[in-house]
C-alpha positions in Angstrom: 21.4 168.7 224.2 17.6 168.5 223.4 16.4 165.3 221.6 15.8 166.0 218.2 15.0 163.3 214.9 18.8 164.2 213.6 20.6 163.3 217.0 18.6 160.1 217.1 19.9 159.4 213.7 23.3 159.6 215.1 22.7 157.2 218.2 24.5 154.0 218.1 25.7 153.6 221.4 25.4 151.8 224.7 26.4 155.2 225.9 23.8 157.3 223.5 21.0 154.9 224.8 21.7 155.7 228.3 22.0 159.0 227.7 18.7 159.5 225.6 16.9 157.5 228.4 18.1 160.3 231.2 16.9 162.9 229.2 13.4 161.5 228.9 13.4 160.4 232.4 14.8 164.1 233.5 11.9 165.2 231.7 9.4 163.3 232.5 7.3 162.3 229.8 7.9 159.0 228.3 4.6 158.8 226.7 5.2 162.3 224.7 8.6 160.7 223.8 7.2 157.9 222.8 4.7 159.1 219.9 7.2 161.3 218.6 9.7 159.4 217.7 9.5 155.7 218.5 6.5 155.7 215.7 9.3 157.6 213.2 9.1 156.2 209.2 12.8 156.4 210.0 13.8 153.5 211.1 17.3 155.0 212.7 15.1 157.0 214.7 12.4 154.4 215.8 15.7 152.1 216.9 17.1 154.6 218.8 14.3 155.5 220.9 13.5 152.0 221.3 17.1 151.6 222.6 16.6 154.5 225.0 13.3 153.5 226.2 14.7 149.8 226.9 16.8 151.5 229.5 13.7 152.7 231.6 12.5 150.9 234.4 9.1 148.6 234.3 7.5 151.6 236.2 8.5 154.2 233.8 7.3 152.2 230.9 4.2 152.0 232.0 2.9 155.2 230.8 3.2 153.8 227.6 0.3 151.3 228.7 -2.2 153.3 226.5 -0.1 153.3 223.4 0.5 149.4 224.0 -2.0 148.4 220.2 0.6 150.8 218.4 3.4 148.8 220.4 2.0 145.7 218.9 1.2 147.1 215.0 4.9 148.3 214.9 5.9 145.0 215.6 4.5 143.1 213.3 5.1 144.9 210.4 8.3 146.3 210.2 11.0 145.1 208.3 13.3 146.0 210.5 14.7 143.6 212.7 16.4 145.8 215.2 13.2 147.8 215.8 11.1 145.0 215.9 13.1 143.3 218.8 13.5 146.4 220.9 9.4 146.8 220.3 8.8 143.6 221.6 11.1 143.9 224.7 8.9 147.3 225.2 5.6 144.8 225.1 6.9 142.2 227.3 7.4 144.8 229.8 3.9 145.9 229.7 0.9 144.7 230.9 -1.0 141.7 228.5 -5.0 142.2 229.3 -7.7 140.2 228.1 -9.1 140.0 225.8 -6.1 139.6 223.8 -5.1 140.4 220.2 -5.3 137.1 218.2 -3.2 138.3 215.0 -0.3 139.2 217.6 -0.8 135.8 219.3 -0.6 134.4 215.7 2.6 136.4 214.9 4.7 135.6 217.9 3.5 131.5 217.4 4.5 131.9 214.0 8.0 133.9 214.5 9.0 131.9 218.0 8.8 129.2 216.1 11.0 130.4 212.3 14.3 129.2 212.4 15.0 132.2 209.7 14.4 134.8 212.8 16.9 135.8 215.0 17.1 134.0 218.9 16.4 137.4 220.8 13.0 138.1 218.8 11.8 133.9 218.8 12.5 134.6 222.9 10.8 137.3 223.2 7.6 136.1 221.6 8.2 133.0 222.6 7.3 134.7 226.5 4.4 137.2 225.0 2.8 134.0 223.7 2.9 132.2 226.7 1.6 135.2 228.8 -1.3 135.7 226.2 -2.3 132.2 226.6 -2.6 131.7 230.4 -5.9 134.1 230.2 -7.3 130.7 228.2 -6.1 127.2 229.2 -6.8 125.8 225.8 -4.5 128.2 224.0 -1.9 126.7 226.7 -2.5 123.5 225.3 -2.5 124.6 221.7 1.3 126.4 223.1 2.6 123.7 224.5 1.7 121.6 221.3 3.9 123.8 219.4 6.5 123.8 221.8 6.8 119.7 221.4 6.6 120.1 217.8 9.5 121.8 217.4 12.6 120.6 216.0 14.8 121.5 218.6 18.1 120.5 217.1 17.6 123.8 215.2 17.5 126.7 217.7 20.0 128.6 219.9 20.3 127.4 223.5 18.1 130.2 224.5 15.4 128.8 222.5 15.7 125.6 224.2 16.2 126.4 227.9 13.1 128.6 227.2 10.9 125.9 226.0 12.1 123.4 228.3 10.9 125.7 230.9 7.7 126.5 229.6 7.3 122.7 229.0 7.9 121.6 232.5 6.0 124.9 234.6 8.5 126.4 235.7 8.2 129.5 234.0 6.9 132.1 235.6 
């Protein structure tokens, strides 16, 4: 079955993921894939091909390297939380090069550190922040400072073992 906006609608499955992800992989062209339908004004559509490309290997996803600014914009302003966590497990797969995008680095300090976001999305740019900031040491500095500052008691364990790591240098 060919890959179409109204099947994507319909996916909401470990399953459908996995089976979306085969298609593109049998065909070839995860970049193609990519600006059709990950970029959708649906959101049902952007999620789902988000949740089949999260299925690809590191390799794979690399194609999608050059599309990697339109990664980042899609990120940071959709509502959706769904799409915006499988976006940023798409970035934190790729490549971060210097010199680096400032208003992301701003966005993923500012939601690592919002108790109103959910744990998987604070993780995740929780570990895009930190990557951004070992191209300068004194953004480290400037991370680590708002790693202390945080209230701790009010995060998810996965928030914490994260920082902790981070803290002491052994991450990554």
């Amino acid at each position: 079955m060919a890959i179409t906006s109204e099947r994507l609608k319909q996916t909401f499955s470990e399953g459908g993921a996995q089976e979306i992800y085969h298609e593109i992989k049998a065909k070839g062209d995860f970049l193609d894939f990519t600006r059709r339908y990950v970029f959708d004004p649906d959101e049902r559509v952007a999620r789902s091909a988000l949740w089949g490309l999260t299925k690809a290997t590191n390799e794979e996803l690399s194609e999608l390297q050059v599309v990697l600014n339109e990664l980042i914009d899609q990120a940071m302003q959709t509502e959706n939380s769904s799409v915006r966590r499988l976006t940023l497990n798409i970035i934190e797969r790729l490549k971060m090069v210097s010199p680096l995008r400032t208003d992301f680095l701003d966005f993923c300090l500012e939601h690592m550190v919002s108790i109103e976001e959910f744990p998987g999305i604070q993780t995740l740019c929780m570990k895009l922040a930190y990557r951004m900031c070992t191209f300068y040491p004194e953004l480290m500095d400037e991370l680590k400072r708002t790693l202390e500052a945080m209230e701790i008691d009010y995060y998810k364990p996965a928030i914490k073992g994260l920082r902790k790591r981070i803290l002491s240098g052994r991450y990554r």
